[in-house]
C-alpha positions as a printed Julia matrix, in Angstrom:
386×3 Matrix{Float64}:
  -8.23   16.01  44.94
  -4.49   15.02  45.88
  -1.83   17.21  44.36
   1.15   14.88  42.48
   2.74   12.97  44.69
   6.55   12.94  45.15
   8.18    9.88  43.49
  10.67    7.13  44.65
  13.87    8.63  44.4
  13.12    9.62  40.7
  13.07    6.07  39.63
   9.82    4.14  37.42
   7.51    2.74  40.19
   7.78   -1.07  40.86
   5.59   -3.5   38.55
   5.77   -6.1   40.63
   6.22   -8.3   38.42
   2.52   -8.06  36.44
   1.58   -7.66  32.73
   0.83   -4.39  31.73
  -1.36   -3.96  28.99
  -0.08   -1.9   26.17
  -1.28    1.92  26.0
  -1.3     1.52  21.96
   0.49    1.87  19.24
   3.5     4.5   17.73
   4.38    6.15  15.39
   7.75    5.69  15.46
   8.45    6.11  11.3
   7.5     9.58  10.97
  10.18   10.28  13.7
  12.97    8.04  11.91
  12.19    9.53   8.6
  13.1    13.22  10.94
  15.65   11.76  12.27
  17.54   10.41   8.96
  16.73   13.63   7.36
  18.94   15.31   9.59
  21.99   13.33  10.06
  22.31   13.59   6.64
  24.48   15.97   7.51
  27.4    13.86   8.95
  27.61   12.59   5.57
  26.65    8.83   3.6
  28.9     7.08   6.86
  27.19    8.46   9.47
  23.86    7.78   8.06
  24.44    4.23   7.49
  25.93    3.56  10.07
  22.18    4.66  12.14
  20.54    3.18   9.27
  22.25   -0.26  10.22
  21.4     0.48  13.96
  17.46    0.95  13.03
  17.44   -1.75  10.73
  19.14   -4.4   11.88
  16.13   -5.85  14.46
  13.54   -5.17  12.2
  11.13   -7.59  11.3
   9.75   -7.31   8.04
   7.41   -9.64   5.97
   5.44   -8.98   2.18
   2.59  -11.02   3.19
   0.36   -8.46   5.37
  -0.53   -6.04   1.96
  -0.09   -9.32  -0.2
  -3.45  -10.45  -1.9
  -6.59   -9.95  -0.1
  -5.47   -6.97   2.58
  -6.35   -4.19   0.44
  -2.9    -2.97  -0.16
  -2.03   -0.02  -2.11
  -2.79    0.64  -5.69
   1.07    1.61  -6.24
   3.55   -1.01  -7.87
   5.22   -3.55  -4.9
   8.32   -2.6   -4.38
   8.09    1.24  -5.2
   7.26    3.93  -2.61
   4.74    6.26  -3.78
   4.53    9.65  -5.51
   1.39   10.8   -4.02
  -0.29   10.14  -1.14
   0.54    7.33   1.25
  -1.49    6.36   4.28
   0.2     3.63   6.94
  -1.43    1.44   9.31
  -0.26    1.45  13.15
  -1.05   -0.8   15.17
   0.16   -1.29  18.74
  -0.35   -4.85  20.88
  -0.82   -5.87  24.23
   1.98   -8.79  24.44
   4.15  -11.03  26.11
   7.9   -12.07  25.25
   7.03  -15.49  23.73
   3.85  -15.39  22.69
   3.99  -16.14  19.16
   6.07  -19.6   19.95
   3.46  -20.59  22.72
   0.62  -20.16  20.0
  -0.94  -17.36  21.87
  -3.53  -14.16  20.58
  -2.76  -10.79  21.03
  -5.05   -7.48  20.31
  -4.26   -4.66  18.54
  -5.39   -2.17  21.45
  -4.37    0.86  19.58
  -4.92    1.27  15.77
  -4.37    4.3   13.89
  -4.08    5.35  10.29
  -0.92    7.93   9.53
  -2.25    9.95   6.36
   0.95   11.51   4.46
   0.17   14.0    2.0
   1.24   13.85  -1.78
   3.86   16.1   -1.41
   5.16   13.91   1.9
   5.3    16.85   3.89
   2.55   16.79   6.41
   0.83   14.02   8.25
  -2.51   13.12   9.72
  -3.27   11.33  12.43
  -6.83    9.26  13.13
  -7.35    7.03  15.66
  -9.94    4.13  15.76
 -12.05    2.96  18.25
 -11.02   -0.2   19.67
 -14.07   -1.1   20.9
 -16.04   -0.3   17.52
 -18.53   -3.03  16.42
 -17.5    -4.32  12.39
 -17.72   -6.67   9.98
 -14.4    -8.87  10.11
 -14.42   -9.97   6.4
 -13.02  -13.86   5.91
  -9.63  -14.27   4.77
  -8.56  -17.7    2.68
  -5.31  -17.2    2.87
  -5.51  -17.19   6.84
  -8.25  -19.88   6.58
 -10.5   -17.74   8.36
 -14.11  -17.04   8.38
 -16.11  -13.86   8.55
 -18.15  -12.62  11.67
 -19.15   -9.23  13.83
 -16.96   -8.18  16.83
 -14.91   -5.62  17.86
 -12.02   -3.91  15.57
  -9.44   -4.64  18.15
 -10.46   -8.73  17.65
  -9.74   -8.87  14.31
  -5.8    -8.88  14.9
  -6.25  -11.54  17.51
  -8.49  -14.05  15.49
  -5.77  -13.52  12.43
  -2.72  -14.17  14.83
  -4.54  -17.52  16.33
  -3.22  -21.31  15.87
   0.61  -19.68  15.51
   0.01  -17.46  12.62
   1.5   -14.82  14.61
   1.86  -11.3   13.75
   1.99  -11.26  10.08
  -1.29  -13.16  10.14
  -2.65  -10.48  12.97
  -1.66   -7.7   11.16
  -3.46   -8.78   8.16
  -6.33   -9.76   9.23
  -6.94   -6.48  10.83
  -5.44   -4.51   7.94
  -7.9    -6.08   6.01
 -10.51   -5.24   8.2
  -9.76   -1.62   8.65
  -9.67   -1.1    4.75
 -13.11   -2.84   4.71
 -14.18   -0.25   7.02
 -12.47    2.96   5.93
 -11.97    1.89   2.34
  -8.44    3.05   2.52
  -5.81    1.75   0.55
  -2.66    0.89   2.76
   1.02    1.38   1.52
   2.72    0.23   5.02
   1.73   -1.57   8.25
   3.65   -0.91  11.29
   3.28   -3.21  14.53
   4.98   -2.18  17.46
   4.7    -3.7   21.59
   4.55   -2.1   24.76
   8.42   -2.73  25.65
   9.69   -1.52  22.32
   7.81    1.85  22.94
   8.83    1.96  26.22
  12.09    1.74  25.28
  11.67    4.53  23.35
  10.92    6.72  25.91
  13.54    5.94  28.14
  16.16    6.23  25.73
  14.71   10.1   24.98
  14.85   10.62  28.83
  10.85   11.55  28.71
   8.98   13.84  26.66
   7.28   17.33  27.69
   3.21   16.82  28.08
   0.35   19.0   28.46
  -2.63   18.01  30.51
  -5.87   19.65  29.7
  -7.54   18.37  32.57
  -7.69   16.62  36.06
  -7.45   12.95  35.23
  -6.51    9.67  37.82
  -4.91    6.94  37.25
  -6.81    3.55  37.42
  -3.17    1.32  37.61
  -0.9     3.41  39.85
  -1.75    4.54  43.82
  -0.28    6.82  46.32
   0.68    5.0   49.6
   2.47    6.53  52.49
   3.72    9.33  50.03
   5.11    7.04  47.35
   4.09    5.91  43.75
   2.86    2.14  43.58
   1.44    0.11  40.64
  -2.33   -1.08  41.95
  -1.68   -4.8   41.28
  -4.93   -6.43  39.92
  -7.05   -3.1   40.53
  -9.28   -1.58  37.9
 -11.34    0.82  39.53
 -14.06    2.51  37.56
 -14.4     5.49  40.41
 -10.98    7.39  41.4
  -9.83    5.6   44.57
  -9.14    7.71  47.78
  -5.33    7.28  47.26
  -5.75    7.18  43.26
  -2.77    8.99  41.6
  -4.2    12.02  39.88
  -2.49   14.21  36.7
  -3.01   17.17  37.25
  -4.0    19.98  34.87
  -0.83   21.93  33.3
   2.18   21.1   31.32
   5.34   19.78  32.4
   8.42   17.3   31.93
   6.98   14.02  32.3
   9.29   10.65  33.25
   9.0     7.47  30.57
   6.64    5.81  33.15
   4.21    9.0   33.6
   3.84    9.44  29.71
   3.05    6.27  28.98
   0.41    6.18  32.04
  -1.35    9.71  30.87
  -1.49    7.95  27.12
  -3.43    4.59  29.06
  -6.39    6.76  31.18
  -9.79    5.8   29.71
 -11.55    6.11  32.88
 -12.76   10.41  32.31
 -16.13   12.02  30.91
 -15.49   10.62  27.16
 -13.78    7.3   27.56
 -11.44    5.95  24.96
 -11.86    8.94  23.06
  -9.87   10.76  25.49
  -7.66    7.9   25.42
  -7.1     8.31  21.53
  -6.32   11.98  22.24
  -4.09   11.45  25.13
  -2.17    8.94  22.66
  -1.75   11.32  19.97
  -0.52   14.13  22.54
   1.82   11.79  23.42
   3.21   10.7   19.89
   3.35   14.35  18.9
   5.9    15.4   21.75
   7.88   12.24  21.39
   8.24   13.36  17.5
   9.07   17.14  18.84
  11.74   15.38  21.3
  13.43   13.38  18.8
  14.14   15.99  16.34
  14.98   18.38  19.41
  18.91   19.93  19.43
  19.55   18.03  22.68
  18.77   14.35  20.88
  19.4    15.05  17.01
  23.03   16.04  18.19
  24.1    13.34  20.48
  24.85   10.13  18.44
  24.62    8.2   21.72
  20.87    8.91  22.24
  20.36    8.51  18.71
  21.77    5.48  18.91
  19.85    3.72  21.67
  16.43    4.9   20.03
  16.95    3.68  17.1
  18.12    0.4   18.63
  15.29    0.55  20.64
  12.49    0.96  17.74
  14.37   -1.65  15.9
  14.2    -4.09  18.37
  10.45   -3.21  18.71
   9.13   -2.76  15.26
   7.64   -4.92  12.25
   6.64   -4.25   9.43
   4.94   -4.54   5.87
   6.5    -1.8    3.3
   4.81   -3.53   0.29
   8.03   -4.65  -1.26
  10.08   -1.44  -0.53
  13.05   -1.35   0.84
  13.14   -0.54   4.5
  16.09    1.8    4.03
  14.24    3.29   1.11
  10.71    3.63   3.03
  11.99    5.44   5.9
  14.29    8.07   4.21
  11.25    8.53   1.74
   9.76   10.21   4.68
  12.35   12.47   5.3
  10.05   15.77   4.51
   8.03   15.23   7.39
  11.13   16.57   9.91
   9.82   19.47   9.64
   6.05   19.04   9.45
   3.76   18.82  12.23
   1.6    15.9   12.78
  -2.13   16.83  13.02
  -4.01   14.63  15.73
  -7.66   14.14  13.84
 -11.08   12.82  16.44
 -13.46   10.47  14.9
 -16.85   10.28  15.68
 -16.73   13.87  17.34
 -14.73   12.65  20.2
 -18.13   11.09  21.73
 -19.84    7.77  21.57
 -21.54    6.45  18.76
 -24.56    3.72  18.89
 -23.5     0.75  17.05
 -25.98   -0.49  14.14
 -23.93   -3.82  14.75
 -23.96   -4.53  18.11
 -23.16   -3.18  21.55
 -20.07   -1.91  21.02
 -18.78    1.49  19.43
 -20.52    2.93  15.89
 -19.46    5.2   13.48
 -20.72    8.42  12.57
 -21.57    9.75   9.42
 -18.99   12.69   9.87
 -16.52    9.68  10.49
 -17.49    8.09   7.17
 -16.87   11.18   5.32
 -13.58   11.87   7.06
 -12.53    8.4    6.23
 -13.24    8.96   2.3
 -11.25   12.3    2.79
  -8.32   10.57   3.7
  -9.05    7.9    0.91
  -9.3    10.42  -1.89
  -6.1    12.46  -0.26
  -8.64   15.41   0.21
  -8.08   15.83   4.27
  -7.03   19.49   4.17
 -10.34   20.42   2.5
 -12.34   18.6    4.4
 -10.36   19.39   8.1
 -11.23   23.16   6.51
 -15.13   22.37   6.4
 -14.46   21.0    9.98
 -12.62   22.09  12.3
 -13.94   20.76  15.15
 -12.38   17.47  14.26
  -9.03   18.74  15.12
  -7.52   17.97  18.25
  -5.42   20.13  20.75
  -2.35   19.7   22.08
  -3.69   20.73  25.92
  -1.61   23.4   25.78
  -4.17   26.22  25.33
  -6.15   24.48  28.63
């Protein structure tokens, strides 16, 4: 296998112009809610002045946990005393494609379970590929069917209803599933992460094992993105990650988060995402970001520019500094289904396991810690122990 190549001067390999498809989704609140928690101590100024910075690109909307979604048992407009579990979902889109009427998937979906005492999260990916039952939505004018999770925020966004109609379509779909009540949606693009990134200057990863790349190639020494390829064997010149830890560039990160093509598929996707979300959290809060207002800054503007969301009434001021005890908490990267394939019962897509089941009524009845205790297995690793 090639060893990593050297890279263009330093600089993000050309694009050439193409789409990229999104790696997924982030969880970019958990990290605000660190971040606010923190420059509390420059004092009320300080910490509205990045509050304004975060907030002022938001989108926000009441309609995604409104009526039908399966929204949260708590009072609209009130943040939670106990438990709270968010919805994340991350799209594969291009700059207009609301106003041209266009569909977008939600490539990435993953449910953020906060404990009652807010200071420790869960993370749990789902399948994008898994088989369900889409339930009809009236309010959307849409009709129920069988297809793949990741369709269900496409057929809600259709005929303009954009991403409020996306996100609840799918929200609804997921609760169906999991029958998890939702307190907050999240919905966040590939630029708007990738911003992210770049304003943090890259994030420290640990690969667990040999993987290639199935966008980027090596030729004569250099870094190129493989325009139109989609290889389902490594290529002779493929670009391969090799197995260790390291700094990794905005552009690498992202890539390592994107590789399906390995023994177990999107699972090791999921986990590669979740690797990835953890050291971005661990890089925000770090000395060298939390103390320069500049890089502060130019996160927040870039997650603001990149986010949208559904707080169920609450203020987004209020929602995000409500999650100021998770600074210090780690976030716990959960597998479902075992981290293997599942037969479908639906179709020929992904299944779900019965383990899966049970860990989604865990998270439901805020009982994760017990049941993460009856199985460890479930837990995921960082790569760092190889």
């Amino acid at each position: 296998m090639p060893g990593q190549p050297a890279r263009p001067n330093g600089k993000v390999p050309a694009f050439n112009g193409k789409k990229r498809k999104a790696p997924f989704w982030a969880k970019a609140v958990t990290t605000l809610g660190a971040f606010l928690a923190v420059l509390s101590v420059s004092g009320i100024v300080g910490v509205n002045y990045f509050m304004g910075q975060l907030t002022h690109d938001i989108q926000t909307t009441s309609s995604v946990l409104d009526g039908e979604s399966g929204s949260s048992v708590t009072a609209k407009g009130k943040l939670p005393d106990g438990a709270m579990n968010l919805l994340m979902l991350g799209l594969d889109t291009r700059q207009g494609w609301e106003e041209k009427g266009e569909t977008s998937r939600s490539d990435t979906m993953m449910i953020l379970h906060i404990t009652a005492a807010h200071d420790q999260a869960y993370m749990i990916s789902i399948p994008r590929d898994m088989d369900v039952h889409i339930p009809a939505d009236s309010t959307l004018g849409t009709s129920a069917q069988i297809g793949k999770i990741n369709g269900a925020y496409a057929i809600g966004s259709e005929n303009k209803r954009g991403w409020t109609g996306g996100a609840k379509l799918a929200t609804k779909t997921v609760h169906e599933l999991t029958g998890i009540d939702f307190d907050g949606v999240v919905v966040i693009d590939f630029d708007g992460f990738k911003g992210m990134l770049e304003a943090m200057g890259g994030v420290y990863m640990c690969v667990d094992k040999d993987v290639w790349s199935s966008h980027y190639i090596i030729v004569n020494g250099k870094v190129q993105y493989a325009v139109g390829a989609d290889p389902q064997t490594a290529p002779r010149n493929a670009l391969w990650f090799k197995k260790g830890c390291r700094n990794m560039q905005p552009w690498e990160a992202l890539e390592f988060s994107r590789i399906r093509h390995s023994a177990n598929g999107d699972y090791d996707r999921q986990r590669h995402q979740q690797q990835l979300l953890r050291a971005m959290a661990k890089k925000a809060t770090s000395a060298g970001i939390i103390t320069n207002p500049t890089k502060v800054a130019n996160i927040l503007k870039a997650a603001g520019s990149s986010l949208k969301m559904d707080t169920h009434g609450v203020e987004v001021s209020d929602f995000i500094f409500g999650l100021k005890g998770l600074a210090a908490a780690d976030l716990i990267p959960i597998k479902t289904n075992n981290g293997t394939y599942a037969k479908s019962e639906l179709g020929n897509g992904e299944g779900i396991a019965q383990v899966t089941k049970d860990l989604f009524k865990a998270t439901a009845d805020d009982q994760l810690r017990d049941f993460l205790g009856q199985h460890p297995e479930m837990l995921i690793s960082d790569g760092s122990a190889g």
